[in-house]
MIVEXKE-816351 format. One record per residue (C-alpha): residue number from 1; residue in one letter; x negated, z, y. Coordinates in pm, 1 decimal, m for minus. Each point is the difference from the previous one (the first is absolute). Example, Ala and Ser with C-alpha at 12.3 -4.5 7.8 and 13.67 -1.06 7.14 Angstrom:
! residues 2
<seq:1 | type:a | east:m1230.0 | up:780.0 | north:m450.0>
<seq:2 | type:s | east:m137.0 | up:m66.0 | north:344.0>
This chain:
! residues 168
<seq:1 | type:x | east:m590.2 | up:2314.7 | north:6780.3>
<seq:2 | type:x | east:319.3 | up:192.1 | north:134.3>
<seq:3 | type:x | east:65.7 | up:320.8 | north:m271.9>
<seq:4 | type:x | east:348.0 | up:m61.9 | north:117.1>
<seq:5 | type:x | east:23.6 | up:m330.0 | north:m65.2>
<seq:6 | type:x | east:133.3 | up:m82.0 | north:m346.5>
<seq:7 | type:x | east:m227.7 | up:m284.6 | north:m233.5>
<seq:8 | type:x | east:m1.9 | up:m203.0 | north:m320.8>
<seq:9 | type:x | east:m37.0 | up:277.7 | north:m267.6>
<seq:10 | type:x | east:m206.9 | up:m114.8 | north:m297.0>
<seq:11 | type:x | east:40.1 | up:m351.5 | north:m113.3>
<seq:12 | type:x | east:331.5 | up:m85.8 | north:m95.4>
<seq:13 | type:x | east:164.7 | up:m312.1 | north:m140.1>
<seq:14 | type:x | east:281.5 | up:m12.3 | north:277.3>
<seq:15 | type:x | east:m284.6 | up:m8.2 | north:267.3>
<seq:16 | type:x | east:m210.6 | up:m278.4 | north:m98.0>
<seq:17 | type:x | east:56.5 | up:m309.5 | north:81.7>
<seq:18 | type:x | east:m211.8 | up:m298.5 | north:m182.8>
<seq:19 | type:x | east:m69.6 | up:m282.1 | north:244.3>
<seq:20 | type:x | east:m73.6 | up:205.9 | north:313.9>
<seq:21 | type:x | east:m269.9 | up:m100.3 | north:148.7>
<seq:22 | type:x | east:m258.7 | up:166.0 | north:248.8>
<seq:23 | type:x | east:122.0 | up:m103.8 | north:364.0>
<seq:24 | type:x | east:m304.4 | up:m158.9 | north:73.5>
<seq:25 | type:x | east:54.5 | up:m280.6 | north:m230.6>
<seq:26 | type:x | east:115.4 | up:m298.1 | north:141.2>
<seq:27 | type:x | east:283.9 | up:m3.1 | north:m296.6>
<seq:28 | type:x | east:320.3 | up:187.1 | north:71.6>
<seq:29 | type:x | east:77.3 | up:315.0 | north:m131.7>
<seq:30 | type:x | east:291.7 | up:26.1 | north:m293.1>
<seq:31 | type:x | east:337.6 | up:99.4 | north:115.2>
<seq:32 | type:x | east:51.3 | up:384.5 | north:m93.5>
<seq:33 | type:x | east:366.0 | up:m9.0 | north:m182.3>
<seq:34 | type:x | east:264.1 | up:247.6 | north:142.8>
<seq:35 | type:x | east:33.2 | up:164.7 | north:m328.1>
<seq:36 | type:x | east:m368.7 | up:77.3 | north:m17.5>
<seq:37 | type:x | east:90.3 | up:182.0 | north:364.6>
<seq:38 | type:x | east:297.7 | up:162.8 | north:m97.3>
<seq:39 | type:x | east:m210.3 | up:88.3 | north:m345.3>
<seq:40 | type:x | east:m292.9 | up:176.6 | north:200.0>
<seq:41 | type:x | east:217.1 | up:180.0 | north:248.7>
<seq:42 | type:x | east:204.9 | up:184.8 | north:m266.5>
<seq:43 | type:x | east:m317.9 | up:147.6 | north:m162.0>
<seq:44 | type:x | east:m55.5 | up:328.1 | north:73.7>
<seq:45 | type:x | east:m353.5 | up:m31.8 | north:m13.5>
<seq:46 | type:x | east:6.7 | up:m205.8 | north:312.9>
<seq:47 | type:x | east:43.0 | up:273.3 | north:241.2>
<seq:48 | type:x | east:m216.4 | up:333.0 | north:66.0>
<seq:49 | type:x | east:312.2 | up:207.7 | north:104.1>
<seq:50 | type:x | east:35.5 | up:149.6 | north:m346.4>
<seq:51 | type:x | east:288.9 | up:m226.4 | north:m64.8>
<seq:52 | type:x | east:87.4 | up:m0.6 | north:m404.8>
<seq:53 | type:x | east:263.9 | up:m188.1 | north:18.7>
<seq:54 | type:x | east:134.4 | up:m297.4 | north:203.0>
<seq:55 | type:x | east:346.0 | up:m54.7 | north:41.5>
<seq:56 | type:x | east:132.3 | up:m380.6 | north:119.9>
<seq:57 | type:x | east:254.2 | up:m75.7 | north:195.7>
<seq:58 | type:x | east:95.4 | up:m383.9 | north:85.3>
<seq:59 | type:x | east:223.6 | up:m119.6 | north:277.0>
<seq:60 | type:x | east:81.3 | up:m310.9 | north:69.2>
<seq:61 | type:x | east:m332.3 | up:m74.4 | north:199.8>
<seq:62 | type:x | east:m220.1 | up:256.5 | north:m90.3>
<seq:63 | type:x | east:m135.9 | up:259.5 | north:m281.7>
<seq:64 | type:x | east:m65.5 | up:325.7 | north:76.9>
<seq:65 | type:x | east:m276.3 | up:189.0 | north:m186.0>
<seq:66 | type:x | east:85.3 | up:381.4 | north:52.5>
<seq:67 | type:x | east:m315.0 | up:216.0 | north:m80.8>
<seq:68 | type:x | east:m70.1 | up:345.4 | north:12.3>
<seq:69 | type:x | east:m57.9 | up:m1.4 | north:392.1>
<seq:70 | type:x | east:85.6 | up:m341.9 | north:102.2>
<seq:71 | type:x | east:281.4 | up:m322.4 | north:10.4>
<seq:72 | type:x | east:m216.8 | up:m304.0 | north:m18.8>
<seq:73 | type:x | east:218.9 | up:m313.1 | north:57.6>
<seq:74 | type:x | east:m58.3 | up:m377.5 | north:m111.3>
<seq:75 | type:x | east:155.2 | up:m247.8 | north:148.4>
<seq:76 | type:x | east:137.2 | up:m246.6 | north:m246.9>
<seq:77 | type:x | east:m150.5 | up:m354.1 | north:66.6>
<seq:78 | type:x | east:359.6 | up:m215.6 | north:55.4>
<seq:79 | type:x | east:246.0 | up:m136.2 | north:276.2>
<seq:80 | type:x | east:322.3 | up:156.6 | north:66.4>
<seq:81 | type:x | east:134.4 | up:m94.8 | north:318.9>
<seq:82 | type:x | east:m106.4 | up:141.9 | north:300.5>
<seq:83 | type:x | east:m343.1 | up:144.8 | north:m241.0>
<seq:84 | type:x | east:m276.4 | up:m277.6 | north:m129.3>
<seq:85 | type:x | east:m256.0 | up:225.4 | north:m151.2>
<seq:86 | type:x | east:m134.2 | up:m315.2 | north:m207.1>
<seq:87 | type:x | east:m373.5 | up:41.0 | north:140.6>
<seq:88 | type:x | east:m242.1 | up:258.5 | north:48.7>
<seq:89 | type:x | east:m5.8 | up:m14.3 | north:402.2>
<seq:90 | type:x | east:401.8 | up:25.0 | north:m30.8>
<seq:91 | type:x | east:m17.1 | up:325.6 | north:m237.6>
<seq:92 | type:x | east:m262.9 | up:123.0 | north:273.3>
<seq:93 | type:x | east:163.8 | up:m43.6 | north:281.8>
<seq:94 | type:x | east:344.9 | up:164.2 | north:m185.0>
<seq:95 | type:x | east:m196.9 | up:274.6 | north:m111.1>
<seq:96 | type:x | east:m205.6 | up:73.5 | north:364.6>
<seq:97 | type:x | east:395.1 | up:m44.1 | north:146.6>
<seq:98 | type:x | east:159.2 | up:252.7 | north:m221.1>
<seq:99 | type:x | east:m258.0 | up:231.0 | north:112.4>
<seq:100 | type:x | east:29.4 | up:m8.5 | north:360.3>
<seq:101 | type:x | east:361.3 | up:m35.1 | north:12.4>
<seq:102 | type:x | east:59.3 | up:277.6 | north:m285.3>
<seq:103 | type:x | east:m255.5 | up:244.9 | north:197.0>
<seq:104 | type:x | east:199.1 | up:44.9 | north:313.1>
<seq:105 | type:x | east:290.6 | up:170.3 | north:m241.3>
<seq:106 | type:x | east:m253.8 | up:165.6 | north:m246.0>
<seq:107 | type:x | east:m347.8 | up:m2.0 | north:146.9>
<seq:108 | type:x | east:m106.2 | up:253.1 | north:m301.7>
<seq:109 | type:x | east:162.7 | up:m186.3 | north:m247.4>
<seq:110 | type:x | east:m185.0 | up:m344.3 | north:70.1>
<seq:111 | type:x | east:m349.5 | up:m14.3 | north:m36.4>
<seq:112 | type:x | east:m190.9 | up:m345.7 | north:m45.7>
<seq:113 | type:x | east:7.6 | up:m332.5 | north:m96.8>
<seq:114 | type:x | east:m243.2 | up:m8.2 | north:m324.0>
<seq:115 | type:x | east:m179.5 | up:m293.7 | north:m140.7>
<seq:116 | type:x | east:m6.6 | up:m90.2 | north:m378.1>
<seq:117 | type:x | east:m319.0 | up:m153.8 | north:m98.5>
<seq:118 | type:x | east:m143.8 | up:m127.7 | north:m261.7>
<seq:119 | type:x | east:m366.8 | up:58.5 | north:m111.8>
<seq:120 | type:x | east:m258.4 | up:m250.1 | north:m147.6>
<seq:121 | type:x | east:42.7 | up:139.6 | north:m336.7>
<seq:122 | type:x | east:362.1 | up:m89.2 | north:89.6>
<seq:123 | type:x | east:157.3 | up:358.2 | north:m23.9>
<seq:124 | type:x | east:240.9 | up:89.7 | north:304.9>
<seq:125 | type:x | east:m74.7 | up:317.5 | north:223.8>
<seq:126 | type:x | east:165.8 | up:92.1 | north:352.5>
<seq:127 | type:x | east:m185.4 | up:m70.5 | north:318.6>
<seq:128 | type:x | east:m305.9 | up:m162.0 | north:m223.8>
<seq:129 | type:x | east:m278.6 | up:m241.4 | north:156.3>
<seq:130 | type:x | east:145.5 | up:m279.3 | north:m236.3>
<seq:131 | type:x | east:250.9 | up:m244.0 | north:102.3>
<seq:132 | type:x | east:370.6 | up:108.4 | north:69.6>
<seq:133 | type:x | east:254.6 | up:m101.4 | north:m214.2>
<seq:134 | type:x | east:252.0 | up:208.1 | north:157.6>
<seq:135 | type:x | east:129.1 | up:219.9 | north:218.4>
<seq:136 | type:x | east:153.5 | up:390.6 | north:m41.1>
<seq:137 | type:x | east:214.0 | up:234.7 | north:269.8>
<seq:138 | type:x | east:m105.6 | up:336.3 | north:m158.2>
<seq:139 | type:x | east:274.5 | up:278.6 | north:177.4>
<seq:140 | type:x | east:m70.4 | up:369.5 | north:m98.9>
<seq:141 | type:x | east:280.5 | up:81.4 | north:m286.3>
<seq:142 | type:x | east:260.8 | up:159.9 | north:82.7>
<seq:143 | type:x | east:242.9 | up:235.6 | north:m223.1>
<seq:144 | type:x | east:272.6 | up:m177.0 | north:m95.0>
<seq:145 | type:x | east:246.6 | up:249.7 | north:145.8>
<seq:146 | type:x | east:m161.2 | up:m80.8 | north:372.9>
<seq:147 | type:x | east:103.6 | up:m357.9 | north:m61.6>
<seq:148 | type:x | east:236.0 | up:m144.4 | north:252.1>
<seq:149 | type:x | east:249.5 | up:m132.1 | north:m284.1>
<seq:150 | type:x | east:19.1 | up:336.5 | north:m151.3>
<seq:151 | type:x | east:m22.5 | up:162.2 | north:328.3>
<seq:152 | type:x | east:320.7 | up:m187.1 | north:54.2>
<seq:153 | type:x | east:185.5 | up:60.1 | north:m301.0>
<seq:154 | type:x | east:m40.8 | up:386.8 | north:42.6>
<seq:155 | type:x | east:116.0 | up:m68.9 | north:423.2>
<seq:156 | type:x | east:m300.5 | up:107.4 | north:107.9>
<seq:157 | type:x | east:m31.1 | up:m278.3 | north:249.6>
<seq:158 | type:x | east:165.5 | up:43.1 | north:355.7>
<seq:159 | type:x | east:83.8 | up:m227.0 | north:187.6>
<seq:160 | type:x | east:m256.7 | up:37.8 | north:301.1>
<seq:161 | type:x | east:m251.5 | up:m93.7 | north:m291.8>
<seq:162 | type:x | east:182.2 | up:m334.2 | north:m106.9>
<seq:163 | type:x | east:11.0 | up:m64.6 | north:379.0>
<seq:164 | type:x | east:m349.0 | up:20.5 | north:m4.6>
<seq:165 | type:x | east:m32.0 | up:m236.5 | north:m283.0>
<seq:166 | type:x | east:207.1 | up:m243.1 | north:138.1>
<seq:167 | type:x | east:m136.4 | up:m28.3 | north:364.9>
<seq:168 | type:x | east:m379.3 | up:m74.5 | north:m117.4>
């Protein structure tokens, strides 16, 4: 077990799921609801960065769980031309994207694609042995002043950097 690796605190009633079933059974596992998701990621107790508080931010494709230490984003599961993130393998493969196209601007700032898994008992934890039922870009948090939009409403942004932006 990874100490830096946040897991299912104690059992909790927005992390179990009734019908899962052990993935060696030959019967399919239950569908894990978006708002049970959304419900475990903004519970403090999730994470071992001493986060006490989680605050949410949704975008039009996304939440954004901002922790002590870390952004940990969710793709939402919907279509929205050019973006089908209806499956599993599409919310992967967005997630493993975002990361190597976001790392050649911000190497630091982008650091893995993280697995959501539920257990047998049917509580989630990150990067478990259980089967994923999702998939998480965790970025080191940044303070909100370093953020580009407030970067640019205080012109701190020259234009060699948006030239940079704009050619990758």
């Amino acid at each position: 077990s990874d100490p830096g690796r946040p897991s299912c605190a104690p059992p909790l009633a927005a992390c179990r799921y009734r019908g899962y079933r052990d993935p060696m059974q030959r019967r399919p596992a239950a569908r894990i609801p978006t708002a049970a998701k959304v419900a475990f990621l903004r519970d403090p107790r999730h994470y071992r960065d001493g986060t006490r508080a989680v605050r949410v931010i949704e975008t039009h494709f996304a939440w954004v769980f901002l922790t002590r230490r870390h952004a940990w984003k969710l793709k939402k599961p919907l279509r929205q031309w050019p973006l089908d993130y209806r499956s599993l393998a599409s919310r992967q493969h967005g997630c493993e994207a975002e990361l190597r196209l976001n790392r050649r601007l911000a190497p630091r700032v982008y650091q893995a694609v993280v697995a959501l898994t539920v257990r047998a008992d049917g509580r989630l934890e990150f990067n478990g042995t259980g089967r994923t039922v999702d998939w998480l870009v965790r970025m080191r948090r940044l303070p909100a002043a370093r953020m580009l939009d407030q970067r640019l409403l205080r012109g701190q942004i020259r234009a060699a950097d948006l030239d940079r932006i704009t050619r990758l």
